[in-house]
C-alpha positions as CSV (number, residue, x, y, z in Angstrom):
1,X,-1.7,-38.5,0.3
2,X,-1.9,-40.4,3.2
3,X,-2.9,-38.9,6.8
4,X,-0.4,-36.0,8.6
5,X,1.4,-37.9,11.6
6,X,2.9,-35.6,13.6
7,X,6.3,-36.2,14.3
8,X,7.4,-37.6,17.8
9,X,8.1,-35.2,21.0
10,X,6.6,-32.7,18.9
11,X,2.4,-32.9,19.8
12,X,1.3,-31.0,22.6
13,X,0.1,-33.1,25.8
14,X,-3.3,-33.4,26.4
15,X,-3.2,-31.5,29.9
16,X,-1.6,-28.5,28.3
17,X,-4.6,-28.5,25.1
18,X,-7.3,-28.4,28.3
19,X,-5.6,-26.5,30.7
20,X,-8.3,-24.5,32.7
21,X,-8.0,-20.5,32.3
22,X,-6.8,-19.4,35.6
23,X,-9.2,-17.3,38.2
24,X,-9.8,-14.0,37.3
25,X,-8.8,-11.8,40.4
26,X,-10.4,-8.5,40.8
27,X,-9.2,-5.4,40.9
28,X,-6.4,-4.4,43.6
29,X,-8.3,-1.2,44.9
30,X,-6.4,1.7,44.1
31,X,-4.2,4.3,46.6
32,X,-6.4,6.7,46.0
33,X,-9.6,4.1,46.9
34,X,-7.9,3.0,49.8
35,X,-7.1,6.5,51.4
36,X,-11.0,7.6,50.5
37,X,-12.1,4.7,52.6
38,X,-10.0,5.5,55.8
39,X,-11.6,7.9,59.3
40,X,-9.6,10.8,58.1
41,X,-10.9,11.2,54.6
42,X,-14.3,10.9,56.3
43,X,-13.5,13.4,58.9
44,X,-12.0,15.9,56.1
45,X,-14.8,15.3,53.7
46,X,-17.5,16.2,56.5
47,X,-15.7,19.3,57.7
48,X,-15.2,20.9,54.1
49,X,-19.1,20.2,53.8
50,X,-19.6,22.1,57.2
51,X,-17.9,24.6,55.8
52,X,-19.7,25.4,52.7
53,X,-22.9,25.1,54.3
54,X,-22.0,27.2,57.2
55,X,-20.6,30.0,54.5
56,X,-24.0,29.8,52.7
57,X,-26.6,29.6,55.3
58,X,-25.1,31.7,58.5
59,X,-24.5,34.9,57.9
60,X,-20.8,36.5,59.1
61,X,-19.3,33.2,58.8
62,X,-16.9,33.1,55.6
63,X,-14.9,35.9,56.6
64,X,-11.4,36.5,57.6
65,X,-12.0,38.1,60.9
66,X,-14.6,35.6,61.8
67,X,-11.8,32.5,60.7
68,X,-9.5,34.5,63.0
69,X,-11.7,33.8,65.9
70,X,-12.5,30.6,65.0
71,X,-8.9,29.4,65.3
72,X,-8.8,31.3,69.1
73,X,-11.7,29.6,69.9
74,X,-10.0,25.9,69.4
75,X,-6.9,26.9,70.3
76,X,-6.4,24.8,73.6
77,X,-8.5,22.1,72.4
78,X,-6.1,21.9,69.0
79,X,-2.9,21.9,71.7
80,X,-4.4,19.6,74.0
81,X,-5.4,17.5,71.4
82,X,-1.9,16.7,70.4
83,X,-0.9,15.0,73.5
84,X,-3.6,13.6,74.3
85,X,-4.1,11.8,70.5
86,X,-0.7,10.0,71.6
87,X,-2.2,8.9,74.7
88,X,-5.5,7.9,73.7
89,X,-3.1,5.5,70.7
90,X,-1.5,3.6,73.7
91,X,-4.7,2.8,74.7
92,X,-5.0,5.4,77.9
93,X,-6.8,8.8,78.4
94,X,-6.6,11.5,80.2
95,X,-9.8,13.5,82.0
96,X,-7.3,15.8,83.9
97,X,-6.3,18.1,81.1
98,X,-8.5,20.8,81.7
99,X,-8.6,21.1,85.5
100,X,-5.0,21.2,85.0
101,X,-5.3,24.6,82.8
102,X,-7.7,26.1,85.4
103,X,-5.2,24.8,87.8
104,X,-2.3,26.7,85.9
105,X,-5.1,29.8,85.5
106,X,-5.3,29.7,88.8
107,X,-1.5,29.3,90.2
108,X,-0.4,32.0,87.5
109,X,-3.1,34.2,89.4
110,X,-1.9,34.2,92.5
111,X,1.7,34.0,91.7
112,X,1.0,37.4,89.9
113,X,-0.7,39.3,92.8
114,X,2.7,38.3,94.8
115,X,4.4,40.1,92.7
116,X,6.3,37.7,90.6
117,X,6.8,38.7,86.8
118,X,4.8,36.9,83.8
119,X,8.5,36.1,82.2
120,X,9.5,34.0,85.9
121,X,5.2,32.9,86.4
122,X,5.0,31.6,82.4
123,X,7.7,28.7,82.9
124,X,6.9,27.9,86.6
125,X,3.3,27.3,85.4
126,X,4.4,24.7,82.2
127,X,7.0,23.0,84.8
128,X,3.7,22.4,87.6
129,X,1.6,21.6,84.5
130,X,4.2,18.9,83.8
131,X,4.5,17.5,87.7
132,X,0.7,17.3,87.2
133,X,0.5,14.6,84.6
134,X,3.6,13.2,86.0
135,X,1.7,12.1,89.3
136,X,-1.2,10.8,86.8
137,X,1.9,8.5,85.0
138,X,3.1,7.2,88.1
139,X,-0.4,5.9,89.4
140,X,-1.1,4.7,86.4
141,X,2.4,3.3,85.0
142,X,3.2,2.5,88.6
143,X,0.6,2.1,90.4
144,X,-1.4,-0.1,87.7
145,X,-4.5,1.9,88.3
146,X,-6.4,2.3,84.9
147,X,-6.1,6.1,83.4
148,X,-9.9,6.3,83.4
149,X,-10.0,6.3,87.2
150,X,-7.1,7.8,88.2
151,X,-7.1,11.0,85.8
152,X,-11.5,11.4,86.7
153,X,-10.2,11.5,90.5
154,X,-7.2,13.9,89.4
155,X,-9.9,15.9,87.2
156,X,-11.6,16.9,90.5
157,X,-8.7,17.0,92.7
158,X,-7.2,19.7,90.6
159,X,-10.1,21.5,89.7
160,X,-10.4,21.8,93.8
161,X,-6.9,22.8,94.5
162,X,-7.5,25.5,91.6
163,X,-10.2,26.6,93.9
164,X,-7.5,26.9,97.0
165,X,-5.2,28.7,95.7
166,X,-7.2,31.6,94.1
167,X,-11.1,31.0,95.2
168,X,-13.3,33.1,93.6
169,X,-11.3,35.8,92.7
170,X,-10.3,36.5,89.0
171,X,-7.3,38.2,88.6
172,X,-7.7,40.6,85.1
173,X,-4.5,43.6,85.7
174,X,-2.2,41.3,83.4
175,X,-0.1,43.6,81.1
176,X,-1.8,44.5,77.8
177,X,1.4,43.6,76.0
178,X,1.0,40.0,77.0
179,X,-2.7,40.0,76.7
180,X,-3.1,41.5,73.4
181,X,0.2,39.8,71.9
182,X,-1.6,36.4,72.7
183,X,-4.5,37.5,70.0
184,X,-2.2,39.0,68.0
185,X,-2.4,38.4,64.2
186,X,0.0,37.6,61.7
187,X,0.9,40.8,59.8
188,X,-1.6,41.1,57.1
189,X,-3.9,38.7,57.9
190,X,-6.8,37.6,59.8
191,X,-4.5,34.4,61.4
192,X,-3.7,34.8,65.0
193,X,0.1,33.4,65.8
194,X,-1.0,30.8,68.3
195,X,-1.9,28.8,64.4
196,X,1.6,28.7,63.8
197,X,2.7,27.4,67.1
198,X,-0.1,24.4,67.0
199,X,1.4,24.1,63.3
200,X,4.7,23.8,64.5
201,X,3.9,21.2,67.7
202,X,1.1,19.3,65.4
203,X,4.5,18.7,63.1
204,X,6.4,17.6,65.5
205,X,4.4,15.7,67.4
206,X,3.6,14.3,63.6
207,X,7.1,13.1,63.2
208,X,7.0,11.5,66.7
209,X,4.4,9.3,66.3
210,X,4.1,8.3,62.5
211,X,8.1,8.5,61.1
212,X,9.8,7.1,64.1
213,X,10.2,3.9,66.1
214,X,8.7,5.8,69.2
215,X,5.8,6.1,67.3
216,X,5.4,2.6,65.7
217,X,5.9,1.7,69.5
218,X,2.8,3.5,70.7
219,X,0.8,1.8,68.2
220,X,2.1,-1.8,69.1
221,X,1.2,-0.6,72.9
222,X,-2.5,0.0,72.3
223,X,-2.7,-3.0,70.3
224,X,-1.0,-5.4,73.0
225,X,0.8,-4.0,75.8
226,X,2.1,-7.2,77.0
227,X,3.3,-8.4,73.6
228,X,5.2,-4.8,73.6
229,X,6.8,-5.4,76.7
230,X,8.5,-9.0,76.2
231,X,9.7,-7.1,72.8
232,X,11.8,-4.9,74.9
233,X,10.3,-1.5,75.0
234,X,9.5,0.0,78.3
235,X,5.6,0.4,78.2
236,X,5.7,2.2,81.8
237,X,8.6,4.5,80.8
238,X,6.6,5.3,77.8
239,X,3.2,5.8,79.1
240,X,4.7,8.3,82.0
241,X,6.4,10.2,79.5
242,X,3.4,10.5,77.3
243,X,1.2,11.6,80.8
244,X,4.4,13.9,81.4
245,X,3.3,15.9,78.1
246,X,-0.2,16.3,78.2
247,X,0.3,17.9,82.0
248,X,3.0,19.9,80.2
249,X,0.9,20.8,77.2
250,X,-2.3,21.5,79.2
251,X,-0.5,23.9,81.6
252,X,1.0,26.0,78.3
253,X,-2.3,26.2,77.1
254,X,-3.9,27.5,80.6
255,X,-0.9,30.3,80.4
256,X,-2.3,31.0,76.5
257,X,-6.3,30.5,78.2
258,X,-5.4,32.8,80.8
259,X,-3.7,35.5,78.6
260,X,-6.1,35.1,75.6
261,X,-9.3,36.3,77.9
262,X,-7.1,38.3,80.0
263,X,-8.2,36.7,83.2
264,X,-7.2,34.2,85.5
265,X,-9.9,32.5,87.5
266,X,-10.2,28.7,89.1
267,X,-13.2,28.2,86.5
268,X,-11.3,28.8,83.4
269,X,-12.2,25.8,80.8
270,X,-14.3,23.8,83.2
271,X,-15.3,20.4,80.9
272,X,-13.4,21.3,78.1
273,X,-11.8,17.5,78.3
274,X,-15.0,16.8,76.7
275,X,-14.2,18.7,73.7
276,X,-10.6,17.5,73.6
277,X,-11.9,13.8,73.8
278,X,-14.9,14.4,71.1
279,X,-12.1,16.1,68.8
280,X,-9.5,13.3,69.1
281,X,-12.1,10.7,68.8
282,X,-13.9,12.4,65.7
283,X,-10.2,12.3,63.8
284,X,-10.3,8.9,64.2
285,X,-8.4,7.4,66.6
286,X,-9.6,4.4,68.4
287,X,-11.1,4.5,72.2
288,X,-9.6,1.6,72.5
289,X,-6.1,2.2,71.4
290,X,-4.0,1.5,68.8
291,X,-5.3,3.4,65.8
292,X,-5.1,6.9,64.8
293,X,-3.3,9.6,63.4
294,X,-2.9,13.2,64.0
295,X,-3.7,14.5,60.7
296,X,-7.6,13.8,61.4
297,X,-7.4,14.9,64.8
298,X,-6.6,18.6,63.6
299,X,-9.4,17.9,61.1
300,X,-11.9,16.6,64.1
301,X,-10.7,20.0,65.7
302,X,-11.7,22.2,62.8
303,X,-14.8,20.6,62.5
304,X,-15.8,20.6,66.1
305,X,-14.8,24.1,66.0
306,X,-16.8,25.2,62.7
307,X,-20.3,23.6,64.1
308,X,-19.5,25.2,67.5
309,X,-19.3,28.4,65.3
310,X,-21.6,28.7,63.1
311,X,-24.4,27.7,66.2
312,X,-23.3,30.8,67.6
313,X,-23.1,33.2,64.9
314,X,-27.1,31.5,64.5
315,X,-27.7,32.8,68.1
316,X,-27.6,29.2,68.9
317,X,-27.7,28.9,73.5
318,X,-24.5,27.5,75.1
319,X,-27.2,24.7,76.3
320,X,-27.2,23.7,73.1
321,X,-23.9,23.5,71.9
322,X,-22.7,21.1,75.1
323,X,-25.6,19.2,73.4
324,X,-23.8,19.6,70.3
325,X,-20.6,18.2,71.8
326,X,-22.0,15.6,73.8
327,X,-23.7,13.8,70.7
328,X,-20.6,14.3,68.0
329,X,-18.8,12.4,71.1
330,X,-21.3,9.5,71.5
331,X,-21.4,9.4,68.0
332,X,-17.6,9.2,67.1
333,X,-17.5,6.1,69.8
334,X,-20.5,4.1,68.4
335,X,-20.5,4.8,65.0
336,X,-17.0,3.3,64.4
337,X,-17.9,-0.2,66.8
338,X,-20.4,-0.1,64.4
339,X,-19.8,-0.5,60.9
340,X,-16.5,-2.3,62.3
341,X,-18.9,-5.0,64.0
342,X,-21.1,-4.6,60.1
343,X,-17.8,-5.7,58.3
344,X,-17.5,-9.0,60.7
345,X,-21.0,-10.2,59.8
346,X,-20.4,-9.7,55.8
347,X,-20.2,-13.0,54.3
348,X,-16.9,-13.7,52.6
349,X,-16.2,-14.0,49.0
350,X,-15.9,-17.7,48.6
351,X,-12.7,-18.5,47.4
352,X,-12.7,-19.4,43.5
353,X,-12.5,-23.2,42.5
């Protein structure tokens, strides 16, 4: 038999017999990879190892009444936190938040020797805490000044007025039924209620920023203001607003300061904006704006709060834990610079031939 020809149109081209495999592509890294690698997981990771080594090696840490105190202790760094995580995202700060609870300390003070009741002093003190951090919006939003400067001038101006109205004096004859309901616990637990109301303003604040268009607009702010602006959202309008609720916030948690410890001086948290900024700026959001997300900040407030306690239950000196403070702040600016500057000097895959 002579040679198979095969029969026309039906013998494969040549280009189709050698047609090169195409690239293999790696692996698409997984949800699960991807959320592991974000600030937050790092954040969460590192406080649930504080907390097994603090329940192992300090004695009088894993129990109930000691979680109790832990969660009064951070109490106005968790509220203060919640603003000021917003604020930091547009790319902005504010220094002023705790001289504007020793302000509000103060003012509630002296408003109570006159005579005025806590149920008229208590929403008189959150409307001044909120014309506080309005006159930081307006030089800032208005004014153009940066936030840095204006709110470190404010931070000392308030502090000073605090020291006007009340000087030395503390005033400690508040009634026991607003003092001791403001460490109150949660029937049958070890949980005092102010958890449920930073619960409650973490979710809202939560909603705010990452499931609506206010939020998204924050973000797009800290990334590129002027961008944000010839898009049609009013960056000044915002940014006041935002200034607006940390003054607001601050002031509510100088009524809860002054109430907690039962005393109302010009002192009360002097440099706890240090804390607030080292806690917002361990969860992850950016110093320079435009990254973030509340979920780490609460976490970055939990684990500020569990090193700050277990140093004392370890007879640890206050000396040491503004030591403490000062370095997880340093280090929760330079770390992320960082490994973000080490990811720019990686060489590049090249791309497959």
């Amino acid at each position: 038999m002579g040679p198979e020809v095969d029969a026309p149109g039906t013998s494969a081209p040549p280009s189709a017999a050698r047609s090169a495999p195409e690239p293999q592509r790696g692996p698409k890294p997984s949800a699960l990879r991807s959320l592991l690698r974000t600030r937050e997981a790092s954040v969460l990771g590192a406080l649930a190892v504080s907390v097994l080594a603090a329940s192992f090696m300090v004695e009088g840490f894993a129990t109930g009444r000691n979680a109790g105190f832990l969660i009064l202790d951070v109490a106005a760094i968790a509220l203060i936190a919640l603003p000021m995580t917003l604020v930091v995202i547009t790319g902005e700060i504010d220094l002023s938040v705790a001289s504007t609870l020793g302000l509000t300390s103060a003012l509630m003070g002296q408003l109570w020797v006159l005579g005025l009741p806590l149920e008229t002093i208590v929403p008189l003190c959150v409307l001044f805490g909120a014309l506080l951090g309005a006159l930081n919006g307006v030089l800032v939003t208005v004014a153009g000044l940066p936030s840095l400067a204006v709110t470190i001038g404010t931070m000392a101006m308030y502090r000073g007025l605090a020291y006007a109205v009340l000087g030395d004096r503390a005033v400690a004859d508040f009634p026991f039924t607003w003092t001791g309901g403001a460490t109150s616990r949660l029937p049958g637990t070890d949980i005092p209620w102010i958890a449920v109301l930073i619960l409650v303003l973490a979710a809202l604040f939560g909603l705010l920023l990452h499931a609506t268009p206010i939020g998204r607009s924050l973000y797009a702010i800290g990334n590129n203001d002027e961008a944000t602006r010839f898009s049609g959202i009013s960056v000044r309008w915002t940014k006041l607003w935002l200034f607006v609720a940390s003054g607001t916030v601050a002031a509510g948690a100088g009524v809860f300061w002054t109430l907690q410890y039962g005393s109302a001086r010009a002192d009360n948290a002097y440099g706890l904006e240090l804390s607030v900024v080292a806690a917002v700026l361990l969860g992850g959001v950016s110093i320079f704006g435009g990254r973030g997300a509340l979920p780490g900040v609460l976490a970055g407030v939990l684990l500020l709060g569990t090193i700050r306690n277990a140093l004392m239950l370890a007879d640890v000196s206050s000396d040491v834990l503004d030591i403490v403070t000062g370095l997880l702040l340093v280090v929760s600016v330079v770390l992320p610079t960082t490994l973000a500057r080490v990811r720019e000097r990686r060489p590049r895959p090249a791309p497959p031939s």
